[in-house]
Biopython code that builds the backbone (N, CA, C, O; Angstrom):
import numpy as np
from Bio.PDB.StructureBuilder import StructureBuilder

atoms = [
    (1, "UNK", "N", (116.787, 233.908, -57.549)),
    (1, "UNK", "CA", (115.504, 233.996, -56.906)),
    (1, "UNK", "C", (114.903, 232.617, -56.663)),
    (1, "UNK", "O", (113.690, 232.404, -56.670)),
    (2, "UNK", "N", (115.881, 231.659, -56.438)),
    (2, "UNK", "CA", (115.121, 230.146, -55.784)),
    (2, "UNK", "C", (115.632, 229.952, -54.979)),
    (2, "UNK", "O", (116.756, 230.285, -54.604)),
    (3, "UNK", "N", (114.266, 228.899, -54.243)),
    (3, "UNK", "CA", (114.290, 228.144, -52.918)),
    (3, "UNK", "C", (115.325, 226.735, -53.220)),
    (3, "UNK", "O", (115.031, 225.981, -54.148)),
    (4, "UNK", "N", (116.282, 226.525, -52.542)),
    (4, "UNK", "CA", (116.813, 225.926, -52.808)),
    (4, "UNK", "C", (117.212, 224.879, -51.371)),
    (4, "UNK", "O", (118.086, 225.096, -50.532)),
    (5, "UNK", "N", (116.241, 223.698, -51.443)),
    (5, "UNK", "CA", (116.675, 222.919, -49.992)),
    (5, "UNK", "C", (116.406, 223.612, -48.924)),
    (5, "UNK", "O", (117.238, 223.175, -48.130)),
    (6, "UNK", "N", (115.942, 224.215, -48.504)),
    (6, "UNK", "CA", (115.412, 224.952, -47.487)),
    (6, "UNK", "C", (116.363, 226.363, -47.384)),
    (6, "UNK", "O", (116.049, 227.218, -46.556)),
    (7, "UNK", "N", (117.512, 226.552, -48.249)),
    (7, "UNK", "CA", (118.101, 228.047, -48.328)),
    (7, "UNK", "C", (117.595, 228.810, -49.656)),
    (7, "UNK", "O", (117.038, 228.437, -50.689)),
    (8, "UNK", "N", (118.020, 229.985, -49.183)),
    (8, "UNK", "CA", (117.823, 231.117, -49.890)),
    (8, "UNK", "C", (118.446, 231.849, -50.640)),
    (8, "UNK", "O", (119.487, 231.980, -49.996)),
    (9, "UNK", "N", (118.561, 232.371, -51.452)),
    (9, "UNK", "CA", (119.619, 233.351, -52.245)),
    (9, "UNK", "C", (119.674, 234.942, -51.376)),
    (9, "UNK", "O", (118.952, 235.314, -50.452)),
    (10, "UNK", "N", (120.594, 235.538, -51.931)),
    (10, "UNK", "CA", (120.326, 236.494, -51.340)),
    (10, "UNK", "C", (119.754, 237.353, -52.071)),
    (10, "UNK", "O", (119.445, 238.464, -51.641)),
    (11, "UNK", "N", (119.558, 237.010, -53.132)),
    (11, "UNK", "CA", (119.047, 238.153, -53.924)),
    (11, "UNK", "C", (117.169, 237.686, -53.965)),
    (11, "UNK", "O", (116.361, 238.532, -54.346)),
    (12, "UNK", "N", (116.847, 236.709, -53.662)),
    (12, "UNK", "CA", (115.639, 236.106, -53.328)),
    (12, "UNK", "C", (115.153, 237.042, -52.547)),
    (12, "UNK", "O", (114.262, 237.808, -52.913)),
    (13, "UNK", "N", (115.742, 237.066, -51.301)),
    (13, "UNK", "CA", (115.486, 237.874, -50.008)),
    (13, "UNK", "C", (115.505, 238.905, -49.923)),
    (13, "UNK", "O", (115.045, 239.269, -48.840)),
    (14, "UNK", "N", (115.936, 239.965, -50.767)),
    (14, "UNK", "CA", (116.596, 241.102, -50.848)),
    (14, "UNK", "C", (115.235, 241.667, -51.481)),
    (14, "UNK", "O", (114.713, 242.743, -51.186)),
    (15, "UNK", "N", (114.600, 240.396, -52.737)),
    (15, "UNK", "CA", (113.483, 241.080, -53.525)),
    (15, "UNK", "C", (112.095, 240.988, -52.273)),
    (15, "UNK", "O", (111.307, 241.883, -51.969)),
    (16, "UNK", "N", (112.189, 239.486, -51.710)),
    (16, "UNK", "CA", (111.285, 239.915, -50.720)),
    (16, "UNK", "C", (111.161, 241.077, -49.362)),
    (16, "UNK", "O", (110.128, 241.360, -48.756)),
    (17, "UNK", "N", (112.270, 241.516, -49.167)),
    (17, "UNK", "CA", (112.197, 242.733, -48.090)),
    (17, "UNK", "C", (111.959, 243.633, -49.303)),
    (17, "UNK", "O", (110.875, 244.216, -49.292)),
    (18, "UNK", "N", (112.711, 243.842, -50.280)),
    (18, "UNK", "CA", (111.931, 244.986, -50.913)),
    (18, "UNK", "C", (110.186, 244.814, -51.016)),
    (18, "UNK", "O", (109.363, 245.553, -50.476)),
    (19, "UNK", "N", (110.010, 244.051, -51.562)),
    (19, "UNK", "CA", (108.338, 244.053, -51.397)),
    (19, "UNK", "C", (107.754, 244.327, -49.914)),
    (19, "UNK", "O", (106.564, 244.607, -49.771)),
    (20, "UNK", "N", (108.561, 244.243, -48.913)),
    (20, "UNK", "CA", (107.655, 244.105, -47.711)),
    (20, "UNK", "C", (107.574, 245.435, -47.161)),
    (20, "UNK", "O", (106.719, 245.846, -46.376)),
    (21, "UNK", "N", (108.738, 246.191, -47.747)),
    (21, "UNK", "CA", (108.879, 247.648, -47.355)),
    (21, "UNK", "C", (108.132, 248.147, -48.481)),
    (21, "UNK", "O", (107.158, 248.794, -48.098)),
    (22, "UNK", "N", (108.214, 248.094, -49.425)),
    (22, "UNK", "CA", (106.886, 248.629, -50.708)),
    (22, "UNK", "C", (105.104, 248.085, -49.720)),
    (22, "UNK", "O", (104.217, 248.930, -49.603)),
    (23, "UNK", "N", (105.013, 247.361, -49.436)),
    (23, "UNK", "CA", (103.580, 246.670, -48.701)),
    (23, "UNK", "C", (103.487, 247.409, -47.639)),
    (23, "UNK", "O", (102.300, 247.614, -47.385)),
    (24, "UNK", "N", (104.432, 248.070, -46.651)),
    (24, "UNK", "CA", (104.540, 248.730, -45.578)),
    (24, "UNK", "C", (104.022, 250.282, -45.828)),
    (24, "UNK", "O", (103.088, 250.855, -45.266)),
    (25, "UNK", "N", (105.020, 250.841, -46.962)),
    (25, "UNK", "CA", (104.662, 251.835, -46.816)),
    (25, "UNK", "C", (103.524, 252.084, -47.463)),
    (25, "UNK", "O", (102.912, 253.000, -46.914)),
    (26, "UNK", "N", (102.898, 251.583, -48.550)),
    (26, "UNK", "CA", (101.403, 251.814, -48.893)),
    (26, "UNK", "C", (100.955, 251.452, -47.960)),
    (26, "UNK", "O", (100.034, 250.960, -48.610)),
    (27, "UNK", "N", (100.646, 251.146, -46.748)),
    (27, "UNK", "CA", (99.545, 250.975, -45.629)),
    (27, "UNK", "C", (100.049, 252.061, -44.391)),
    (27, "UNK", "O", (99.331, 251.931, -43.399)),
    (28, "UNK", "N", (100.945, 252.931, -44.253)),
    (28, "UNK", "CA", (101.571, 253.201, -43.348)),
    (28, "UNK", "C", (102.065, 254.914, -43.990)),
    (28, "UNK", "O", (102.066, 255.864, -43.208)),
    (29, "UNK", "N", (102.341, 255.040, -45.035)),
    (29, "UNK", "CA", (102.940, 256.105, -45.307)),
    (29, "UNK", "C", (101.819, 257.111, -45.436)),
    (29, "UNK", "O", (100.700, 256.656, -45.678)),
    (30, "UNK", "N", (101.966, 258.389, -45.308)),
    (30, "UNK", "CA", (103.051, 259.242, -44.773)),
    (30, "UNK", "C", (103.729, 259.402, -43.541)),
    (30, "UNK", "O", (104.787, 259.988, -43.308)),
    (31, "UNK", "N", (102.828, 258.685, -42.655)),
    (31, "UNK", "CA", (103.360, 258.762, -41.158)),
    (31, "UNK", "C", (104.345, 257.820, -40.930)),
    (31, "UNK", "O", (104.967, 258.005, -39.884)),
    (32, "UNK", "N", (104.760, 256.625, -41.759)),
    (32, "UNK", "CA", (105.802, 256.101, -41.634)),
    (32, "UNK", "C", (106.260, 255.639, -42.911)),
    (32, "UNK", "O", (105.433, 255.240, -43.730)),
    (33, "UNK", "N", (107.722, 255.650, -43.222)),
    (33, "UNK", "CA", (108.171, 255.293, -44.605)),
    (33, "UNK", "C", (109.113, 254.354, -44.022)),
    (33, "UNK", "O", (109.766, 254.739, -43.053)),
    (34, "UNK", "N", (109.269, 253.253, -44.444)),
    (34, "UNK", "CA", (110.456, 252.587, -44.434)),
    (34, "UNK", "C", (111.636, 252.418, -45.910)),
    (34, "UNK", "O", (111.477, 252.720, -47.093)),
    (35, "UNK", "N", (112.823, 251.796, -45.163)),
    (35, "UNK", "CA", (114.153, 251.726, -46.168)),
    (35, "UNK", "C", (114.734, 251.051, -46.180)),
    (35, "UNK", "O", (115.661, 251.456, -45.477)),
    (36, "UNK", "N", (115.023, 249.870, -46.597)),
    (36, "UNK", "CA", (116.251, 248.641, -46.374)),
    (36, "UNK", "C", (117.487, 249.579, -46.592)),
    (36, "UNK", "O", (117.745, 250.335, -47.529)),
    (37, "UNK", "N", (118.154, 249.305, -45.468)),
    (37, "UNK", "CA", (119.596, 250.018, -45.709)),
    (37, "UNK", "C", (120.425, 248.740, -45.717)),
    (37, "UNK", "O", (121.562, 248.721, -46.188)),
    (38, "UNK", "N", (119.905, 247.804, -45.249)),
    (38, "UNK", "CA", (121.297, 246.890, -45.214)),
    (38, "UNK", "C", (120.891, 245.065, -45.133)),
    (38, "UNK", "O", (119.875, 244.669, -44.562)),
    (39, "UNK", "N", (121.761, 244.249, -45.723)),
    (39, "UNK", "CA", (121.186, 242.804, -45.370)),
    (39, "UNK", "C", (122.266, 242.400, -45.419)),
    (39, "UNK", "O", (123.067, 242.637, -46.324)),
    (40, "UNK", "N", (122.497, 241.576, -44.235)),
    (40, "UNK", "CA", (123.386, 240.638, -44.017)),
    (40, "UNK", "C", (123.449, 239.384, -43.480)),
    (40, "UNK", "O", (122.765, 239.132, -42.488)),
    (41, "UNK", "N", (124.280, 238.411, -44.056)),
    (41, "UNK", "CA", (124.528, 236.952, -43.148)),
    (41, "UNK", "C", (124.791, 237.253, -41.676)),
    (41, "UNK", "O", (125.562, 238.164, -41.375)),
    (42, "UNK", "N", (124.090, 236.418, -40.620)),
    (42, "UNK", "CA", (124.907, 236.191, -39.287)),
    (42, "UNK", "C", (124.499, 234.744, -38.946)),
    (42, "UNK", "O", (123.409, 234.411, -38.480)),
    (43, "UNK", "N", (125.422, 234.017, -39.214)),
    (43, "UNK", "CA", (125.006, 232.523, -38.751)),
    (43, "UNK", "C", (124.083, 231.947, -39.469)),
    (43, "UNK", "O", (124.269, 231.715, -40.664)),
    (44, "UNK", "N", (122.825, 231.600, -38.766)),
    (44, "UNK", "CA", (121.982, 230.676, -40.155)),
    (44, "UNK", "C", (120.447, 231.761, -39.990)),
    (44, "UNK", "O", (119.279, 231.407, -39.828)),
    (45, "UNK", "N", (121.099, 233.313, -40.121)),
    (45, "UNK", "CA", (119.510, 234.101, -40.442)),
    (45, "UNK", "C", (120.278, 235.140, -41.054)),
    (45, "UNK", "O", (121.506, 235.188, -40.971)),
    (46, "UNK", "N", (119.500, 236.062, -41.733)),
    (46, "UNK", "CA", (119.705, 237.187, -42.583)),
    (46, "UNK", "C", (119.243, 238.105, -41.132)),
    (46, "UNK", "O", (118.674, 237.706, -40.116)),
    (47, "UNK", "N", (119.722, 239.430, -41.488)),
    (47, "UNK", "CA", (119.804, 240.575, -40.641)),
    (47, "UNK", "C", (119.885, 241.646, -41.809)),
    (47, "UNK", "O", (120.651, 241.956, -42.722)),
    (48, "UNK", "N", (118.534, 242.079, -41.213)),
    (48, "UNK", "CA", (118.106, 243.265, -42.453)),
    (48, "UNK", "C", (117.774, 244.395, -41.504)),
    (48, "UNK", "O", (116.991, 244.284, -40.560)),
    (49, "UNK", "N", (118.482, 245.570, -41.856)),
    (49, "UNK", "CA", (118.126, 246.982, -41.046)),
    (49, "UNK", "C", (117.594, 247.678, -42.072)),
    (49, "UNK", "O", (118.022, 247.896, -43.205)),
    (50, "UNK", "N", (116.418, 248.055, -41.419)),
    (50, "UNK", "CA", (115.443, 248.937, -42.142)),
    (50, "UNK", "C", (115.580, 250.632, -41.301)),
    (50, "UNK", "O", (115.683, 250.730, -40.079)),
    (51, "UNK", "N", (115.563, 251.288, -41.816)),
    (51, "UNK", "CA", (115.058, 252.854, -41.303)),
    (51, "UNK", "C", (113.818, 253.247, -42.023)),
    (51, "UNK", "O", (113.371, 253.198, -43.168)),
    (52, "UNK", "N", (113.217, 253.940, -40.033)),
    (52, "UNK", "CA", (112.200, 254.065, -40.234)),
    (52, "UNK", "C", (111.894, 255.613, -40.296)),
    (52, "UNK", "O", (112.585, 256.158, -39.436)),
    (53, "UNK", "N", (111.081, 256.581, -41.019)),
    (53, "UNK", "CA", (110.898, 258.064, -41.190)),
    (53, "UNK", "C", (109.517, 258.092, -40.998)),
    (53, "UNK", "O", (108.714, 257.290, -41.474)),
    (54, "UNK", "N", (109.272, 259.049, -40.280)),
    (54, "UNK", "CA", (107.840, 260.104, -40.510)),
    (54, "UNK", "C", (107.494, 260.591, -39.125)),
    (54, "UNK", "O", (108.361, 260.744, -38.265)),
    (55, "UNK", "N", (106.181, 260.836, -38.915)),
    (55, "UNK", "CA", (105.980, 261.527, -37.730)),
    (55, "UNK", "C", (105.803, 260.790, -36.614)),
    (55, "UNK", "O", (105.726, 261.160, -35.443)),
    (56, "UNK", "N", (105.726, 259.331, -37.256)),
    (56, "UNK", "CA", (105.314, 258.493, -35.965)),
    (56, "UNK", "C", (105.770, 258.589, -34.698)),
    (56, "UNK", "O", (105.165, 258.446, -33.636)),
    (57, "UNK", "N", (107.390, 258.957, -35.014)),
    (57, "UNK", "CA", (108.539, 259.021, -34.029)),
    (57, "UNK", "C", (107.885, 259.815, -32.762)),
    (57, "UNK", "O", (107.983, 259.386, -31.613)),
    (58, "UNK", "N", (107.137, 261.151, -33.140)),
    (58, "UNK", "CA", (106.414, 261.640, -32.235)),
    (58, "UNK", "C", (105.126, 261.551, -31.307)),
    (58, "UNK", "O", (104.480, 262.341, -30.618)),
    (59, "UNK", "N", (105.071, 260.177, -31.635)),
    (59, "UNK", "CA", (103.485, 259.639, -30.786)),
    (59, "UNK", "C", (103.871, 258.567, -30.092)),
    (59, "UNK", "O", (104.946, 258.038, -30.372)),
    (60, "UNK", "N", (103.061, 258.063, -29.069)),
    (60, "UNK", "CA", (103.724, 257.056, -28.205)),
    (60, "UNK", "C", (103.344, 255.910, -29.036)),
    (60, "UNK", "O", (102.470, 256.081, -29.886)),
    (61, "UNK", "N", (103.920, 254.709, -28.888)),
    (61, "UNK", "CA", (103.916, 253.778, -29.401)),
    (61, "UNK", "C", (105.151, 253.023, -30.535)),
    (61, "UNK", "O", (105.146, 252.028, -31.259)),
    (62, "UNK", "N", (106.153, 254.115, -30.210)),
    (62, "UNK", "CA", (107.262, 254.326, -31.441)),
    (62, "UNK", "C", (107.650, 252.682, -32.008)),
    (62, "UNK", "O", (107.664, 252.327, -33.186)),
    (63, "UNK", "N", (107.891, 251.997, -31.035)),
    (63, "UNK", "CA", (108.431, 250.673, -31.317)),
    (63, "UNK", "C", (107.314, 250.004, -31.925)),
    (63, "UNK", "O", (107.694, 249.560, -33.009)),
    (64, "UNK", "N", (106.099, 249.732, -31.710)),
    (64, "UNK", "CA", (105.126, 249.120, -32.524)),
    (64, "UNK", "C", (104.903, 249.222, -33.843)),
    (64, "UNK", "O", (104.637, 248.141, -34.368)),
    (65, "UNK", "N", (104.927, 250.565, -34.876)),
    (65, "UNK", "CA", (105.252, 250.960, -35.735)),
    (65, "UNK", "C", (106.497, 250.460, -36.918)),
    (65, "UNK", "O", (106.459, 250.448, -38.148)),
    (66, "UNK", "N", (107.821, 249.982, -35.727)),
    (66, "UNK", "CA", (108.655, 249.381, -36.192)),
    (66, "UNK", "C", (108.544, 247.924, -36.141)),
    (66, "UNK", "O", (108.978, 247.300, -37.109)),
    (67, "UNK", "N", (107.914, 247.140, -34.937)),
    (67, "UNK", "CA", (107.769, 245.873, -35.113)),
    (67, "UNK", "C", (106.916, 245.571, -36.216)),
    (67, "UNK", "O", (107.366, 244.781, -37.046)),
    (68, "UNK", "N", (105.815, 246.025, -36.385)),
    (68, "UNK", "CA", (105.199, 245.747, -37.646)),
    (68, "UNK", "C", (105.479, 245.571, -39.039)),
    (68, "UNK", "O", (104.593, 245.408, -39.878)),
    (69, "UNK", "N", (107.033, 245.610, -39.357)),
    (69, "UNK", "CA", (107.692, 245.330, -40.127)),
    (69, "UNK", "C", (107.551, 244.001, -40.349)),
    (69, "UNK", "O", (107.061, 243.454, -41.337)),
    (70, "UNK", "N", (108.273, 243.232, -38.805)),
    (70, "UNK", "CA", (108.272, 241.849, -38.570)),
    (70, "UNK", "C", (106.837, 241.099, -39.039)),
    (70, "UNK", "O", (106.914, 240.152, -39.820)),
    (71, "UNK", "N", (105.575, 241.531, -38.559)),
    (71, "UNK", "CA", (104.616, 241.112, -38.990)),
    (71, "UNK", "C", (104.483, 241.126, -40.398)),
    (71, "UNK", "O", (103.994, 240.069, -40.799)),
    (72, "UNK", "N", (104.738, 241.931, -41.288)),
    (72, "UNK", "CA", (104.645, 241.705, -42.634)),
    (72, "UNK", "C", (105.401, 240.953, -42.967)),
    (72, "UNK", "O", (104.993, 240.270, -43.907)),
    (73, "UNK", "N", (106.468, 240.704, -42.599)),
    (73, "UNK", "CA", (107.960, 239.761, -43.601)),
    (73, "UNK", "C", (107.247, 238.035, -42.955)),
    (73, "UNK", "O", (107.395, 237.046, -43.673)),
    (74, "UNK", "N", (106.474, 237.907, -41.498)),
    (74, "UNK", "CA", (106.359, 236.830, -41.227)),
    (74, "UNK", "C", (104.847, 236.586, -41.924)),
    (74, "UNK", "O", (104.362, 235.476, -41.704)),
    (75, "UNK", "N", (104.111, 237.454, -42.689)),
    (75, "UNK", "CA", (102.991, 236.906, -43.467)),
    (75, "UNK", "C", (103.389, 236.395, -44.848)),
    (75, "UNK", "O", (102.763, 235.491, -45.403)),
    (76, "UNK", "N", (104.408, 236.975, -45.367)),
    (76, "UNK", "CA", (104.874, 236.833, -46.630)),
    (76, "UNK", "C", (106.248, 234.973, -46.373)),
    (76, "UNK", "O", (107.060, 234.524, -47.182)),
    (77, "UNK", "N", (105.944, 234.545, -45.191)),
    (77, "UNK", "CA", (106.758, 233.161, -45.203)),
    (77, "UNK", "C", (108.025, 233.008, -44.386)),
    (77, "UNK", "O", (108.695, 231.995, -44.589)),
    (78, "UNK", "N", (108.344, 233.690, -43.692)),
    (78, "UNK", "CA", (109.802, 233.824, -43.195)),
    (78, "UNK", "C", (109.448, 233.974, -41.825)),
    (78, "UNK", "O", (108.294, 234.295, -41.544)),
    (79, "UNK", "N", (110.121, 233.823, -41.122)),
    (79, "UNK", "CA", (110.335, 233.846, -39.301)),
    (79, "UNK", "C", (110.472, 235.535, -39.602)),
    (79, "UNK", "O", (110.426, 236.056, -40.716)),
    (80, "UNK", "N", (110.628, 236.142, -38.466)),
    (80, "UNK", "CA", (110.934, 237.867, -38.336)),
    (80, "UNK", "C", (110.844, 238.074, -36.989)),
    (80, "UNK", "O", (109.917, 237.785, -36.232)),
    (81, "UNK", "N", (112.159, 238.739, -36.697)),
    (81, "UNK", "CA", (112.347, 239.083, -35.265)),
    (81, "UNK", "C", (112.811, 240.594, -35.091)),
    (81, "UNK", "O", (114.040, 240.636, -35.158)),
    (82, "UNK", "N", (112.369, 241.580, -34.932)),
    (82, "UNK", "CA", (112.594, 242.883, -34.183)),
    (82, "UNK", "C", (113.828, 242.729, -32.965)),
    (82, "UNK", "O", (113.540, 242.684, -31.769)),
    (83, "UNK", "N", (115.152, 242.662, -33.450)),
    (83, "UNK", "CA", (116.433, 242.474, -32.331)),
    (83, "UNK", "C", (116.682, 243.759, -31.966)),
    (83, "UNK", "O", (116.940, 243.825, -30.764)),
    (84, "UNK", "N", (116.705, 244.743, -32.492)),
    (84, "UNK", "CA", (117.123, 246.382, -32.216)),
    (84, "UNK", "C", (116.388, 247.151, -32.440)),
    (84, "UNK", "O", (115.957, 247.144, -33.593)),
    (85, "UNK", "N", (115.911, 248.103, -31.575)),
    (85, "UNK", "CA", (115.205, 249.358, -32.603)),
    (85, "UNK", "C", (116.301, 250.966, -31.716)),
    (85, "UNK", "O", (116.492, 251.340, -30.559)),
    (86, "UNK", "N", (116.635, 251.334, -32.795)),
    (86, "UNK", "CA", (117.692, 252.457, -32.648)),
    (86, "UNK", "C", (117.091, 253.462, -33.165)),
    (86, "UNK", "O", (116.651, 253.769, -34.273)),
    (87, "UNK", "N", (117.198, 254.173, -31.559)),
    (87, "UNK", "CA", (117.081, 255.751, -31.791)),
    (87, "UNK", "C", (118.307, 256.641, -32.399)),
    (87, "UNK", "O", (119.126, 256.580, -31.481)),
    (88, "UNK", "N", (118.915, 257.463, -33.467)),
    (88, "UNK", "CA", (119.895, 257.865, -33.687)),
    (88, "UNK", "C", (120.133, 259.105, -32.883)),
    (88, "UNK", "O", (119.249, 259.941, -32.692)),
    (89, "UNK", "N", (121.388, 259.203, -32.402)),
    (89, "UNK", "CA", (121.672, 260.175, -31.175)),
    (89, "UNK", "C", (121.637, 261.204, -32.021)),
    (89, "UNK", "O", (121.047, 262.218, -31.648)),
    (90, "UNK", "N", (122.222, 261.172, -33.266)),
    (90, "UNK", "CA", (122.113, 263.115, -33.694)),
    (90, "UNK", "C", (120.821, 263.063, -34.917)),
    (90, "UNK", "O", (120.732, 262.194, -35.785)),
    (91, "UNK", "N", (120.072, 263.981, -34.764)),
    (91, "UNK", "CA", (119.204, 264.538, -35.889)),
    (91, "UNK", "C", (118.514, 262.367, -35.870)),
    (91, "UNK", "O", (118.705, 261.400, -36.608)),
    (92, "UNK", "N", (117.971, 262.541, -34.976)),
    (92, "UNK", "CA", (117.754, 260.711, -35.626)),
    (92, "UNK", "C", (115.927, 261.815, -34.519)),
    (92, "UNK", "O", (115.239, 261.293, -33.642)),
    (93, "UNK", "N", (115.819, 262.750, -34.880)),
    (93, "UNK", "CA", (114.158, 262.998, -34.232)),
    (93, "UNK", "C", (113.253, 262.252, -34.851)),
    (93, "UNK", "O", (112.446, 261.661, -34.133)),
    (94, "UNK", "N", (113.186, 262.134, -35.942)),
    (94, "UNK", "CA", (112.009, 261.398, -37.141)),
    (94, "UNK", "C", (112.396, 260.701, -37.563)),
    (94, "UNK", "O", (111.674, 260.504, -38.540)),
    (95, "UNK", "N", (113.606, 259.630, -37.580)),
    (95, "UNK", "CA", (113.842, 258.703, -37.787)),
    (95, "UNK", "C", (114.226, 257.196, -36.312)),
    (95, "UNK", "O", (114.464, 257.406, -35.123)),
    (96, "UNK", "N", (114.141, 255.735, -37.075)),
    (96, "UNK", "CA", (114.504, 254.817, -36.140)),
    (96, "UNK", "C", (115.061, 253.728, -37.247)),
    (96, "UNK", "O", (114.842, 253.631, -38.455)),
    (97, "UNK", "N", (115.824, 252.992, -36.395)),
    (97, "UNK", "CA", (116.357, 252.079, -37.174)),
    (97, "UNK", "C", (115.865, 250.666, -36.671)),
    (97, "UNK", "O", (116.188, 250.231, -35.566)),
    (98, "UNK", "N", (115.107, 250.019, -37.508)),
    (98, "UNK", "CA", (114.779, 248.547, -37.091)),
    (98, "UNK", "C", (115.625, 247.421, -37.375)),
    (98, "UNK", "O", (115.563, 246.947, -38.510)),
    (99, "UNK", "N", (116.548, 246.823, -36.375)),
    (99, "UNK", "CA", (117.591, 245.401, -36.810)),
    (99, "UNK", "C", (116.650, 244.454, -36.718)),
    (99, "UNK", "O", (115.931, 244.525, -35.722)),
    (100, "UNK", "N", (116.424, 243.463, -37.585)),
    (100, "UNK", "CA", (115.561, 242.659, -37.954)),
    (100, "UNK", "C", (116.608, 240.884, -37.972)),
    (100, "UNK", "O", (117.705, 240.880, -38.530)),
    (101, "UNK", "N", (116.082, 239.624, -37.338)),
    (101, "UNK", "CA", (116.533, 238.735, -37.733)),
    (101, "UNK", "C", (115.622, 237.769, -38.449)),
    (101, "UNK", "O", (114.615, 237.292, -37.925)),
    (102, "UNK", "N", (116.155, 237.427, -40.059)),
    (102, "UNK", "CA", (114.993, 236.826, -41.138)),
    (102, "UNK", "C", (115.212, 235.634, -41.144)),
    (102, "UNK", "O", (116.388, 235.340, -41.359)),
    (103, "UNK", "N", (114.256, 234.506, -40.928)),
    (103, "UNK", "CA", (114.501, 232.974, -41.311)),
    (103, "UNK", "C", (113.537, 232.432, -41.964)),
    (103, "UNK", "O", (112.394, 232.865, -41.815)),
    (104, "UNK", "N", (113.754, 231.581, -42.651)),
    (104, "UNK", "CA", (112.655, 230.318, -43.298)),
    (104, "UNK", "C", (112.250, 230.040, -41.954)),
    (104, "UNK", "O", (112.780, 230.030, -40.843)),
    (105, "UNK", "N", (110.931, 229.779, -42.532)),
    (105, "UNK", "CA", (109.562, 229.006, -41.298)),
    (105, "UNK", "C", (110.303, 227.491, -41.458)),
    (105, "UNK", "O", (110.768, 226.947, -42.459)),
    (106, "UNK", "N", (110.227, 227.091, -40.209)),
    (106, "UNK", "CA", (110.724, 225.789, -40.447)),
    (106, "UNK", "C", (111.911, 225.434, -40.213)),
    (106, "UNK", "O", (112.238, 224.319, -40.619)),
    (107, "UNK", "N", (112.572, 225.981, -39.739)),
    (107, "UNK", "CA", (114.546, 225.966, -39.286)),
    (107, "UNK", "C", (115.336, 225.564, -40.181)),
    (107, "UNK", "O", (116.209, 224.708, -40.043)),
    (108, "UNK", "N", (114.939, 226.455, -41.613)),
    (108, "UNK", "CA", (115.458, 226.448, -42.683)),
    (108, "UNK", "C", (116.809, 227.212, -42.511)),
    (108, "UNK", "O", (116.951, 227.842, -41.463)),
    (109, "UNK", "N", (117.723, 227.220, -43.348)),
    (109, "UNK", "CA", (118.940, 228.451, -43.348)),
    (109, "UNK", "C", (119.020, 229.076, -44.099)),
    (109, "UNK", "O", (118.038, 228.891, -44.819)),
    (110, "UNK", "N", (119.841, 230.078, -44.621)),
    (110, "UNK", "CA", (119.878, 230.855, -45.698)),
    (110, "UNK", "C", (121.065, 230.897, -46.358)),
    (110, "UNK", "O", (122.116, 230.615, -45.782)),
    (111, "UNK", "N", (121.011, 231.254, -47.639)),
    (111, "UNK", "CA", (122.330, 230.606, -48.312)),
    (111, "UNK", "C", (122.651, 232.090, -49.365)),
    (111, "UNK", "O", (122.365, 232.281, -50.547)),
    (112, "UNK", "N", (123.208, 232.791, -48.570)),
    (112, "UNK", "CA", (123.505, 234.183, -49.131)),
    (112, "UNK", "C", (124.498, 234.607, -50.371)),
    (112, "UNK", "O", (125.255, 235.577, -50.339)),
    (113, "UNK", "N", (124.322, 233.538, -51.657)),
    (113, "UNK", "CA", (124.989, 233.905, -52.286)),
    (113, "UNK", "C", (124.465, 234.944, -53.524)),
    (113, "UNK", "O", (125.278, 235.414, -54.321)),
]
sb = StructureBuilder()
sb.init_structure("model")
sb.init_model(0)
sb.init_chain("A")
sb.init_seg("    ")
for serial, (resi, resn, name, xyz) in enumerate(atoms, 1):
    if name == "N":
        sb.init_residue(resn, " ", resi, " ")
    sb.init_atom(name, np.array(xyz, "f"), 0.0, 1.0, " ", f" {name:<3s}", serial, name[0])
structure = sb.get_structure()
């Protein structure tokens, strides 16, 4: 869990998306729950897919709901970019999947060990 030279651990990062999806859904839930399903290296940013649940799916605005992810991870210190938002073709009605790209402020890298 240290900053190290401008990289990151991965387990650093892993605790901060968990907090950001814990911060999300107390402001957001029941109508939206989020889930880290996944974090990974690509080059010099982390790529974190979150799924998103609740009714939101059914009101217009679906993607805003999911970008607002990005806004929390970029208050808590990190760059945050909304690259995908996936509708799932089967049974994906109440759910979305947000691909997320995570960086240090500052054109830091991340060091995913």
């Amino acid at each position: 869990m240290n900053a190290v030279a401008g990289a990151v651990s991965k387990a650093f990062l892993q605790e901060l998306l968990s907090d950001a999806v814990s911060l999300y859904n107390k402001f957001r839930s029941p109508e939206a729950v989020a889930r880290l399903l996944e974090l990974r290296e690509d080059s010099e940013a982390a790529i974190a897919v979150v799924e998103f649940t609740g009714s939101f799916c059914n009101s217009c605005g679906v993607r805003d709901w999911v970008e607002d992810f990005a806004y929390l991870v970029k208050s808590m210190g990190f760059e945050a970019e909304l690259v995908d938002c996936v509708e799932p073709s089967s049974g994906g009605g109440l759910k979305r999947i947000g691909v997320f790209r995570v960086v240090l402020r500052g054109g830091g890298g991340l060091l995913m060990n």
